[in-house]
N, C-alpha and C positions, 0 to 999 in steps of 0.2 A: 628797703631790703629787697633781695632778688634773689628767686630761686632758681635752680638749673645753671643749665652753661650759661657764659652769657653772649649776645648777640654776635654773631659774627659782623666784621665789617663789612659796611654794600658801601660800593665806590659808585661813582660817577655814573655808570653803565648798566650798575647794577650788578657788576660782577663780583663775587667773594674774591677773599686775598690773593687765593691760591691758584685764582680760574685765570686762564688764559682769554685772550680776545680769540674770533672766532677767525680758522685758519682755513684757507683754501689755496689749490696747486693746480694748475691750469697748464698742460703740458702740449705742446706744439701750437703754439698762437701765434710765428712766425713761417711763413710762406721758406722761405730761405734760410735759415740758419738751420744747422746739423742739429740743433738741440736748443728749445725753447721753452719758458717758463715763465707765467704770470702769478707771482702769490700775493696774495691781500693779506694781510692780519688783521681786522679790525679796520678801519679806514685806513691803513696805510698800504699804496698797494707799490708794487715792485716790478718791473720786467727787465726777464733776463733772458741773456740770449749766448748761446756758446758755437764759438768758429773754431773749426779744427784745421791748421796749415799745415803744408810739408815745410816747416822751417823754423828754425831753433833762435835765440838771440844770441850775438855775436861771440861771447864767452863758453856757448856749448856747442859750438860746431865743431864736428868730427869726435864729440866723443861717447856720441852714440844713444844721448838720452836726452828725452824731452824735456818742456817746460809748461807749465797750467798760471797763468797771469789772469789780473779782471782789469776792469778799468770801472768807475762807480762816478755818475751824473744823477742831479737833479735838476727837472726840467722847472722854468720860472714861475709856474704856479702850482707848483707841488703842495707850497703852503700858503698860509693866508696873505701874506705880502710876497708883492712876485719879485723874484731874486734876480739877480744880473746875469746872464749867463757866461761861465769861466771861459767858456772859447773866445767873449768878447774881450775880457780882459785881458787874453794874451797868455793867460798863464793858472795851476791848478792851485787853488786855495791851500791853505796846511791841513783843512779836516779833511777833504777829498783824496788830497796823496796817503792821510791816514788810511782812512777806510779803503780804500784800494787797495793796499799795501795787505791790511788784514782779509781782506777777503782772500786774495792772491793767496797769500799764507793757510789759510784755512783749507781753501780747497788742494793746495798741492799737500795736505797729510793724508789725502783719502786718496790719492792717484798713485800708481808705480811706476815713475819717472823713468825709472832702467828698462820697463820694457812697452814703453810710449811707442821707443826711437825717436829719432829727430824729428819731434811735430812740436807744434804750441799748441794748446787750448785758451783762448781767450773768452772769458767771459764778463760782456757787459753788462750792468747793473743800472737800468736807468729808473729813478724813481717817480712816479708818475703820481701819489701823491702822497704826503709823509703825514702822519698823525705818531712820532714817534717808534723809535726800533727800527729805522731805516737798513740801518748796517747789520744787523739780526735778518731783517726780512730778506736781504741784498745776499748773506752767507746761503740761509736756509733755501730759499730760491734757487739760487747759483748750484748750488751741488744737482739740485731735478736736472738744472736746466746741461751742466756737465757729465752726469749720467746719462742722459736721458743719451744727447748725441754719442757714445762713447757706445751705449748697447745698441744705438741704434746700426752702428757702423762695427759691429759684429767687435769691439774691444769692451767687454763686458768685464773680462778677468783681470783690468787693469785696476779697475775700480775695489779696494783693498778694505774699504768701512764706508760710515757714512759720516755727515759729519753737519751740524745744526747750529743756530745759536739763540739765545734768548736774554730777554733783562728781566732781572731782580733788581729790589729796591723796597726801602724803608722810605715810608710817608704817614706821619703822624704819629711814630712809632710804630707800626704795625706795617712787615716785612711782607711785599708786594711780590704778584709773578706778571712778567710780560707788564707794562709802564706802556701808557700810553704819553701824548705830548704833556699833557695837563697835570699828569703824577711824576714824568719824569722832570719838567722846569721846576717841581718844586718838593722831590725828593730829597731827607735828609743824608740819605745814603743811596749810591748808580751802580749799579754793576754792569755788565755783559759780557755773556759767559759763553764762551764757543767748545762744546764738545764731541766729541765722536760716539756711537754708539757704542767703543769698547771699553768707554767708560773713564776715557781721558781726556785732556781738554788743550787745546789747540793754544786758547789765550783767554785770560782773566781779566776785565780792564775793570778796577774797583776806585771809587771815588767817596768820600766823604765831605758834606760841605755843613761847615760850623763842627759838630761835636767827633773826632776819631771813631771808629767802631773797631772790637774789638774781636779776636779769634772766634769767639763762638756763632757772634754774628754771622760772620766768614762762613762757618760751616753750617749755621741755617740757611744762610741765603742761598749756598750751593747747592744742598738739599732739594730748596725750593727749587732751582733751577733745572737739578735731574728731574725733577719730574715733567717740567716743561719741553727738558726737551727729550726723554722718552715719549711723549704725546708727538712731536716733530719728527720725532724719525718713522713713528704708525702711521704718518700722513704720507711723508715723504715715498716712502712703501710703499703705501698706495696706490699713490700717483705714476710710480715707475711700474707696476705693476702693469699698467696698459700699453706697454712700450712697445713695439712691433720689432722682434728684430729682424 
């Protein structure tokens, strides 16, 4: 028999369900790039770095408005077995063009492309060592590291919200926040959730493996997720906060 609540779950690390890995934003770690940004989450760390050009891709020239692209690398020993690297192969894997694609997308909902003008923002995403939430750390990152050069270079008003992302996820039944590698290989339910601070969300990518879950879950695990990344955008803040314009 037991009296009281009863225990909450300690994972792995020791963290409750709801706790996040421990987050940090490392702003200008690049000698030369307009706008630069090292975030860790936990052991997984990320660097990112943002170029700003005078040139648009071939479909928006001459009509007067920019473009914000990433590109997203894992170096060969990011993780415990070292990986091949894609420029050997010749060519980008289908998770790689994925994650690119969504960061790309992520960051162009917090930019004002109409009054860019004809520049590109590129921001690279190179993962330097993964424990999980890659493409999370790669988003949340990426926005410092696009901010950051954009205030730095007196376009501050471009920058329209902010914009984070995070994973949620069910392991063992009981609805997890931020998955590190070890909770997310063997989650029964993945999410990753990319939202804005004005409280909309960019993209949802929700996975079940073995049993369906069903609406309610959906909106627990979202749930869980504002609060994650409410905590992400107080960092994020932060961090820009020491910006020099």
């Amino acid at each position: 028999m037991s009296i009281g609540n009863p225990p909450r779950a300690i994972r792995s690390d020791g963290r409750g369900p709801g706790d996040m890995r421990p987050v940090t934003l490392t702003l200008g770690v690049l000698k030369w790039a307009e706008g630069s940004c090292r975030i860790r989450v936990g052991d997984t760390e990320v660097l990112c770095a943002a170029t700003i050009s005078d040139r648009v891709p071939p479909h928006l020239r001459g009509k007067g408005t920019g473009w914000v692209t990433a590109e997203y690398s894992m170096l060969p020993r990011a993780t415990a077995e070292r990986s091949e690297r894609e420029s050997v192969k010749g060519r980008l894997g289908g998770r790689t063009h994925e994650i690119q694609r969504l960061i790309g997308r992520s960051l162009r909902g917090v930019v004002d492309l109409g009054k860019l003008g004809e520049r590109t923002v590129t921001v690279d995403c190179d993962v330097l060592q993964a424990d999980g939430g890659t493409r999370c750390a790669s988003i949340t990152g990426g926005y410092a590291a696009l901010a950051a050069a954009l205030m730095t270079y007196g376009m501050e008003r471009l920058i329209v919200g902010k914009v984070a992302a995070v994973s949620v996820g069910v392991v063992g039944g009981v609805p997890f926040l931020d998955l590190d590698y070890g909770e997310d290989s063997g989650a029964e339910v993945d999410f990753n959730v990319v939202g804005t601070d004005a409280g909309t969300y960019v993209e949802l990518q929700g996975t079940a493996e073995g049993r369906p879950f069903d609406r309610k879950r959906v909106d627990d695990l979202l749930d869980l997720a504002n609060t994650g990344l409410a905590r992400l955008f107080e960092i994020q803040g932060g961090a820009l906060a020491t910006v020099r314009r």
